[in-house]
PANU-333907 format. One line per field, with one value per residue (C-alpha): residue number from 1; chain; x, y, z. Coordinates in Angstrom, 2 decimals. Example, Ala and Ser with C-alpha at 12.3 -4.5 7.8 and 13.67 -1.06 7.14 Angstrom:
<nodes>
n: 1 / 2
chain: A / A
c1: 12.30 / 13.67
c2: -4.50 / -1.06
c3: 7.80 / 7.14
</nodes>
This chain:
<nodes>
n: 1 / 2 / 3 / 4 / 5 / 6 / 7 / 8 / 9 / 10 / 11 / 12 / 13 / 14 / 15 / 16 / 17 / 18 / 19 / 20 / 21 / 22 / 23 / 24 / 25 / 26 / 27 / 28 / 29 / 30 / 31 / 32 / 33 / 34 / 35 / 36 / 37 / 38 / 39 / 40 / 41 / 42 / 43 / 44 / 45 / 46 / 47 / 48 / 49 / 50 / 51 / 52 / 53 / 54 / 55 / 56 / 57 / 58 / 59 / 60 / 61 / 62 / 63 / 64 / 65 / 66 / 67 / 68 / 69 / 70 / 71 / 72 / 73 / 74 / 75 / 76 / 77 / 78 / 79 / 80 / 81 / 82 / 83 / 84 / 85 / 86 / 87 / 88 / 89 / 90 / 91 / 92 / 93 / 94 / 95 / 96 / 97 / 98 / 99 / 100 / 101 / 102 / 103 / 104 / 105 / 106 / 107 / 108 / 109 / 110 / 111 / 112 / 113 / 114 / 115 / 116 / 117 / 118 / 119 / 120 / 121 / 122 / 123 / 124 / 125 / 126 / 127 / 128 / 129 / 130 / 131 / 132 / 133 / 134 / 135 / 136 / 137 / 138 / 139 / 140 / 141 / 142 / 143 / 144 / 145 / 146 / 147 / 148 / 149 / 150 / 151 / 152 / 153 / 154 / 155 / 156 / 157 / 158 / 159 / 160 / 161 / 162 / 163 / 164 / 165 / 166 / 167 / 168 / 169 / 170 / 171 / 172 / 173 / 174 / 175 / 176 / 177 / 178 / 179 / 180 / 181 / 182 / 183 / 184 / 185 / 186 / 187 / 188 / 189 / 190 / 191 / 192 / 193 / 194 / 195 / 196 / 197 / 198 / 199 / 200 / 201 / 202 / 203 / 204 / 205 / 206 / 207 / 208 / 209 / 210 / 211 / 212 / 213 / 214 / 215 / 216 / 217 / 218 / 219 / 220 / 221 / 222 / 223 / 224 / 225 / 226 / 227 / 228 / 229 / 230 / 231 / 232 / 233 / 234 / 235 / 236 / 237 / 238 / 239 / 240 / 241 / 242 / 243 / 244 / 245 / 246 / 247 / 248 / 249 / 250 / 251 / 252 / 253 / 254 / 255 / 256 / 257 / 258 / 259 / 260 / 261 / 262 / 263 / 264 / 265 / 266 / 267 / 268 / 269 / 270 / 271 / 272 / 273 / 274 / 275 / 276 / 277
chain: A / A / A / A / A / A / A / A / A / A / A / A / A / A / A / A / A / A / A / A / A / A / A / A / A / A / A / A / A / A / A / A / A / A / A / A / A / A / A / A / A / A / A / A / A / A / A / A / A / A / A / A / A / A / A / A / A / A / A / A / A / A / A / A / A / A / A / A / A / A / A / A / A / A / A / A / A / A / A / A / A / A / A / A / A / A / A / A / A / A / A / A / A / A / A / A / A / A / A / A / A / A / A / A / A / A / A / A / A / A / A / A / A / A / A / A / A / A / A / A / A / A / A / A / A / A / A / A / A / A / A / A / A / A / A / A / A / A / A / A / A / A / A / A / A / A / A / A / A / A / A / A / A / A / A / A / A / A / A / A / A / A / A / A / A / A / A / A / A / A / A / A / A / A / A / A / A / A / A / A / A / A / A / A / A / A / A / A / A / A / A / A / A / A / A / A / A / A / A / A / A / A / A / A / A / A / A / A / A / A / A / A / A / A / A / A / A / A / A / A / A / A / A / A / A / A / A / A / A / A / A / A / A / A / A / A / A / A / A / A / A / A / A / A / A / A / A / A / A / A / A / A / A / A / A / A / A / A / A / A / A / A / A / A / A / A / A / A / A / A / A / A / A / A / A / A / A
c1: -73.54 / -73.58 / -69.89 / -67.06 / -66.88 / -65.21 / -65.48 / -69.43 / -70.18 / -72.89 / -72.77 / -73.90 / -74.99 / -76.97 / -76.63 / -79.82 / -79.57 / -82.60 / -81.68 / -77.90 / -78.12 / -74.72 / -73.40 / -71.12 / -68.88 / -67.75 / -63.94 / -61.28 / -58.36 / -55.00 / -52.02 / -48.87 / -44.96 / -41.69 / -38.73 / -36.09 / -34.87 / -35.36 / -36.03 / -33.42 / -30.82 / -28.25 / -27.52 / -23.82 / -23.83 / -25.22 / -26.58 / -29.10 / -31.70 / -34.16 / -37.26 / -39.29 / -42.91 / -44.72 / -48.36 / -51.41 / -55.20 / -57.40 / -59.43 / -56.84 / -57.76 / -54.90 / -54.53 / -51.54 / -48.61 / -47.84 / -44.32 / -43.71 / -40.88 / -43.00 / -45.76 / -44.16 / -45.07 / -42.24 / -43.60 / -46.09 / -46.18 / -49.16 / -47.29 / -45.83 / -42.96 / -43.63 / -40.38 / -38.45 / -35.30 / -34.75 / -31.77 / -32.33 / -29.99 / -28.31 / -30.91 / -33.56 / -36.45 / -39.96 / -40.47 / -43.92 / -45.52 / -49.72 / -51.23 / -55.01 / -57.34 / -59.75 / -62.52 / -60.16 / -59.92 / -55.75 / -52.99 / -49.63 / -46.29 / -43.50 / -39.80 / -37.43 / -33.52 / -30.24 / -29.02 / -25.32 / -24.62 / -28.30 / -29.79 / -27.97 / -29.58 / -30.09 / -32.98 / -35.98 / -36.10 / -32.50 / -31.58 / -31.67 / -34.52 / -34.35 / -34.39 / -36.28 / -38.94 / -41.14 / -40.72 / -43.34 / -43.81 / -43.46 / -40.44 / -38.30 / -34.92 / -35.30 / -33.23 / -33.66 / -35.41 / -32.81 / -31.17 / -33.21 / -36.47 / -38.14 / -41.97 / -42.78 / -44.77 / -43.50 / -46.14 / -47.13 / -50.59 / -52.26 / -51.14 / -51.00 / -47.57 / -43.72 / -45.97 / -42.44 / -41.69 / -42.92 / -43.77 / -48.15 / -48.99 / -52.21 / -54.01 / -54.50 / -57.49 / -55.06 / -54.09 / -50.99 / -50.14 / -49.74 / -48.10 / -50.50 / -50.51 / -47.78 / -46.35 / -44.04 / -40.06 / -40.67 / -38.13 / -37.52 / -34.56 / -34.47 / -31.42 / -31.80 / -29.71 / -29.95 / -29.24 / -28.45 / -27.72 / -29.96 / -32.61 / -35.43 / -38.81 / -40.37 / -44.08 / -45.59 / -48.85 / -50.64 / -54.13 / -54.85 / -58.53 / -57.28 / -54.10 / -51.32 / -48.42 / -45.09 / -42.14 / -38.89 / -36.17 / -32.76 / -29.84 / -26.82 / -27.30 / -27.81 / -31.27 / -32.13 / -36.44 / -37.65 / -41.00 / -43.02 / -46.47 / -49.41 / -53.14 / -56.01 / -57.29 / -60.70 / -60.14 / -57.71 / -57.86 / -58.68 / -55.31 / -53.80 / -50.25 / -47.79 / -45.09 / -42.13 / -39.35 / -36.95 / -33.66 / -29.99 / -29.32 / -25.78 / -25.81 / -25.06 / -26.03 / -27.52 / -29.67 / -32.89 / -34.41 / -38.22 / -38.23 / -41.64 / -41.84 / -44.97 / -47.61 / -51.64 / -51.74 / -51.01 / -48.24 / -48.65 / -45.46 / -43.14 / -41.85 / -38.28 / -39.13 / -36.21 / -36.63 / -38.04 / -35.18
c2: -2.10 / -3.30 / -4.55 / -3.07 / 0.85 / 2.63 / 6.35 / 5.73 / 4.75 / 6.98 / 8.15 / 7.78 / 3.96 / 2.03 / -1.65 / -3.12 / -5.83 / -8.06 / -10.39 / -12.34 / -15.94 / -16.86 / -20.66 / -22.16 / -24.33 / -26.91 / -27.14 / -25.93 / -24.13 / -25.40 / -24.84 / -24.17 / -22.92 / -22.19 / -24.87 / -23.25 / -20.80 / -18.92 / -15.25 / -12.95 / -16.05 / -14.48 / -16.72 / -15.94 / -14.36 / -16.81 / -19.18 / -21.50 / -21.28 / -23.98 / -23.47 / -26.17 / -25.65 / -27.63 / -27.78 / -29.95 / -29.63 / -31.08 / -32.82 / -33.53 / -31.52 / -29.76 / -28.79 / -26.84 / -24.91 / -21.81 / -19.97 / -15.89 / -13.74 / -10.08 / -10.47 / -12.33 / -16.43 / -18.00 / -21.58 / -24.05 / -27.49 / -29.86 / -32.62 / -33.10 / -32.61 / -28.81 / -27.71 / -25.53 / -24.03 / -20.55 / -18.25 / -14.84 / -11.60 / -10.45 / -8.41 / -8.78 / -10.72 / -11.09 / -14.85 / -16.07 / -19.48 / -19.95 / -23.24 / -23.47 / -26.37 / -27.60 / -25.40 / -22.62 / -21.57 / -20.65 / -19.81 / -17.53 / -17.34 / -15.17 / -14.73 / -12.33 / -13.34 / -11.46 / -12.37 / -12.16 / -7.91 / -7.18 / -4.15 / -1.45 / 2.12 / 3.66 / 6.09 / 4.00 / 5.01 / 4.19 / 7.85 / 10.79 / 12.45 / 15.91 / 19.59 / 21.50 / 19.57 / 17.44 / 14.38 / 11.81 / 11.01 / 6.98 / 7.52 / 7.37 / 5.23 / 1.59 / -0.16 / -1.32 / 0.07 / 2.14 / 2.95 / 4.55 / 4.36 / 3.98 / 3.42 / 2.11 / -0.66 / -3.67 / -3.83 / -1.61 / -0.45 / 0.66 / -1.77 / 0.18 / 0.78 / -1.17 / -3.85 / -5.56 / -1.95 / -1.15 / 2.22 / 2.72 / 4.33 / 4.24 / 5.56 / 9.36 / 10.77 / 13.63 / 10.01 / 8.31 / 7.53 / 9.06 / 8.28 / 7.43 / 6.50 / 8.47 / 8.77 / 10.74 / 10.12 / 8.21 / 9.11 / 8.88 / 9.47 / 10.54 / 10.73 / 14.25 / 15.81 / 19.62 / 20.67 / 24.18 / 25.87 / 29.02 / 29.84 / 27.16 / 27.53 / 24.15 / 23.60 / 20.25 / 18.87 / 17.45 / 16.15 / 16.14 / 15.75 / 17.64 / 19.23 / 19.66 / 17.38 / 18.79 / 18.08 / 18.61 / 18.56 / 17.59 / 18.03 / 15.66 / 15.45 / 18.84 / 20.48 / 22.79 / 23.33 / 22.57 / 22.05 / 22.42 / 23.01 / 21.09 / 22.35 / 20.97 / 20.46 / 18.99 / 15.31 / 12.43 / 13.03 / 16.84 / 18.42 / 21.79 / 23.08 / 24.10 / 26.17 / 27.01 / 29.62 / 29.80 / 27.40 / 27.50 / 24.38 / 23.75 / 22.01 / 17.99 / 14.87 / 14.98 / 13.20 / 14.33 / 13.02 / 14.13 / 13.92 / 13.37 / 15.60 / 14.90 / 12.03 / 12.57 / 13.90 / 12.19 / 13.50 / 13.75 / 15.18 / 17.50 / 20.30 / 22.49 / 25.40 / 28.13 / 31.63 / 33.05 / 35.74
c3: 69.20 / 65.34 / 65.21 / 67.01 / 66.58 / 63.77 / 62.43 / 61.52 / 65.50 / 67.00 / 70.24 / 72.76 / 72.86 / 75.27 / 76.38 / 78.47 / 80.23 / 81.21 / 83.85 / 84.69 / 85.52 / 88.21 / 88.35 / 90.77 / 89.54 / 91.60 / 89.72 / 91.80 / 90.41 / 89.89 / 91.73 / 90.44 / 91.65 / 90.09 / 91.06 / 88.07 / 88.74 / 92.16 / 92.69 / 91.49 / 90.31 / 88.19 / 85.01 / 83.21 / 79.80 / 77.04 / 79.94 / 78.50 / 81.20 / 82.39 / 83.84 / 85.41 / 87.15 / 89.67 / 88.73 / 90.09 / 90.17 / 92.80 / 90.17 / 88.06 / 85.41 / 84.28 / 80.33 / 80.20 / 81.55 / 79.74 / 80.46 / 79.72 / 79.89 / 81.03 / 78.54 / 75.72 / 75.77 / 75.13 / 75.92 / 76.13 / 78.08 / 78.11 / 79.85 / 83.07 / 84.29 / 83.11 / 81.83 / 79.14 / 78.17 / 76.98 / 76.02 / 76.06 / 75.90 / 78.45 / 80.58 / 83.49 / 83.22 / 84.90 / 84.35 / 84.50 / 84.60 / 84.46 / 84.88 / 83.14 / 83.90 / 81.46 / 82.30 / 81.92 / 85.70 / 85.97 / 88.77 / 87.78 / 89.67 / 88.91 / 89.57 / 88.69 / 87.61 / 85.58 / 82.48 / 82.23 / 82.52 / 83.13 / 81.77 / 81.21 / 81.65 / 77.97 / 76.43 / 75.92 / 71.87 / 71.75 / 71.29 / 73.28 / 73.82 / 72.27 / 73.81 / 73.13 / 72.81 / 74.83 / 77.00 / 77.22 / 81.25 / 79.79 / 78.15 / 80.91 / 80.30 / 79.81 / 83.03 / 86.46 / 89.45 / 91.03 / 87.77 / 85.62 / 88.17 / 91.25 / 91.69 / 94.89 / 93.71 / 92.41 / 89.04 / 86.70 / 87.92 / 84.97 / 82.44 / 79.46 / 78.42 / 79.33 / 81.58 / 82.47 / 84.15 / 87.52 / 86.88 / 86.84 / 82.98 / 82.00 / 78.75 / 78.60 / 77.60 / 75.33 / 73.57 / 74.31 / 77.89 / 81.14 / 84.34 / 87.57 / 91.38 / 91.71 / 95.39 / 97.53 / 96.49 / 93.14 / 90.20 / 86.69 / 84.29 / 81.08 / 78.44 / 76.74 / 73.94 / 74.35 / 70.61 / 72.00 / 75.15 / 76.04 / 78.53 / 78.95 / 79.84 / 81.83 / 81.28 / 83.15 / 81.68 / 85.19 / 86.65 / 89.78 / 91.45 / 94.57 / 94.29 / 97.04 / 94.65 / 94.20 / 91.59 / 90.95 / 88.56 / 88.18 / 85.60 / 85.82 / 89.59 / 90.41 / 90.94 / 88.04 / 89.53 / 92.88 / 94.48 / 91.57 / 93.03 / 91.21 / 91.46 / 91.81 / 88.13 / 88.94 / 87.91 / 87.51 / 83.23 / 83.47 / 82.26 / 82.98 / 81.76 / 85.19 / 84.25 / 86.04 / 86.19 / 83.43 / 83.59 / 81.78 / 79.32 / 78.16 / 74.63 / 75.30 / 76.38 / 79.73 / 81.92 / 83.65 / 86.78 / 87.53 / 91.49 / 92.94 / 96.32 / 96.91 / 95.19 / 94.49 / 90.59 / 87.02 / 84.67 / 80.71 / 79.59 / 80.41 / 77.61 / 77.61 / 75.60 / 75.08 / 74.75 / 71.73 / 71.59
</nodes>
């Protein structure tokens, strides 16, 4: 294509391709583990934390050690030992060190630790999210698995959207983001504030190449819909709205779990609509 694509782009383009040409190199990758800290080491609040990486290459070729906290660098070493320091917030962190070699061949390890309290469960935007309206299926509130999640994976599968999180969004082809590989017993919470109480309509925007899913939903603990059945829509990104019986909302702050019952469809959003009268 002439230059990346803008508004003036025409569709649809065609790339042709002539012949590929494979080498082997003969480099082999570098090696690399974490020695500070170990998996799931809880640091008190305002701990300066050091973090110290073992790295070789077999032909001693290494250029650099890079350190992350999720997907944010927050180091760089070129010089053995590999080592930093880092204070961060109280919270939990995916900490993540990558050796590279000079021909740019590389080798990751990751641990996981607490920072003083940890994170707390909150809404993701920092405030509720509001009802009636809708709720983005990655919205759900920031936190830990087990608090404000569980995904039965331990990364996020499509990469798209709160990478740190282990719940799989991917980009939606109705822009935004969606939630995929979703699985029998998963769960989500969401912070709402229900401006007023009335009678809600539920609508759930879902894909789903062969049907057969199931969701529910609950409302401070107790189960407001369940067993939400999801057809079969045609494809992963072909989108049809499920809606569900009509539910009572008391005005408030309140907290929503979206129960998976069972897996095998994608999930846009989900919208609380009140009666018109």
């Amino acid at each position: 294509m002439p230059g990346p694509p803008d508004a003036s782009t025409q569709w649809p383009q065609r790339m042709y391709v002539d012949w590929v040409r494979v080498y082997q190199t003969t480099n082999r990758p570098p090696e690399v583990e974490i020695v500070k800290p170990i998996v799931d080491q809880h640091f008190p609040e305002g701990s300066e934390i050091e973090i110290i990486a073992d790295a070789s290459d077999p032909d001693d070729n290494i250029a650099r050690v890079v350190f992350y906290a999720g997907q944010e660098q927050i180091g760089v070493d070129e010089e053995p030992p590999f080592g930093m320091t880092w204070s961060p917030p109280d919270g939990h962190y995916s900490l993540t060190v990558k050796a590279e070699d000079k021909e740019g061949f590389a080798c990751t390890r990751t641990v996981k630790i607490v920072q003083g309290k940890g994170t707390v469960q909150s809404p993701y935007h920092e405030e509720p999210l509001t009802i009636p309206g809708r709720i983005e299926a990655e919205d759900f509130d920031k936190g830990i698995a087990g608090d404000a999640y569980w995904d039965f994976d331990e990364q996020n599968q499509g990469g798209a959207y709160r990478v740190e999180d282990e719940v799989d969004i991917q980009l939606c082809t109705e822009g935004g983001f969606d939630l995929g590989w979703i699985v029998d017993d998963e769960w989500l919470e969401y912070t709402v504030n229900v401006t007023r109480s009335g009678d809600y309509r539920t609508v759930f925007r879902v894909a789903s190449p062969d049907g057969g899913g199931a969701l529910a939903l609950d409302l401070d603990g107790t189960a407001i819909i369940a067993n939400v059945s999801i057809p079969k829509t045609g494809d992963w990104q072909s989108w049809r709205d499920v809606t569900s019986d009509w539910i009572r909302l008391n005005s408030g702050i309140h907290t929503i779990r979206l129960q998976i019952v069972r897996g095998g469809f994608n999930l846009n959003y989900i919208e609380l609509l009140p009666d018109k009268n």
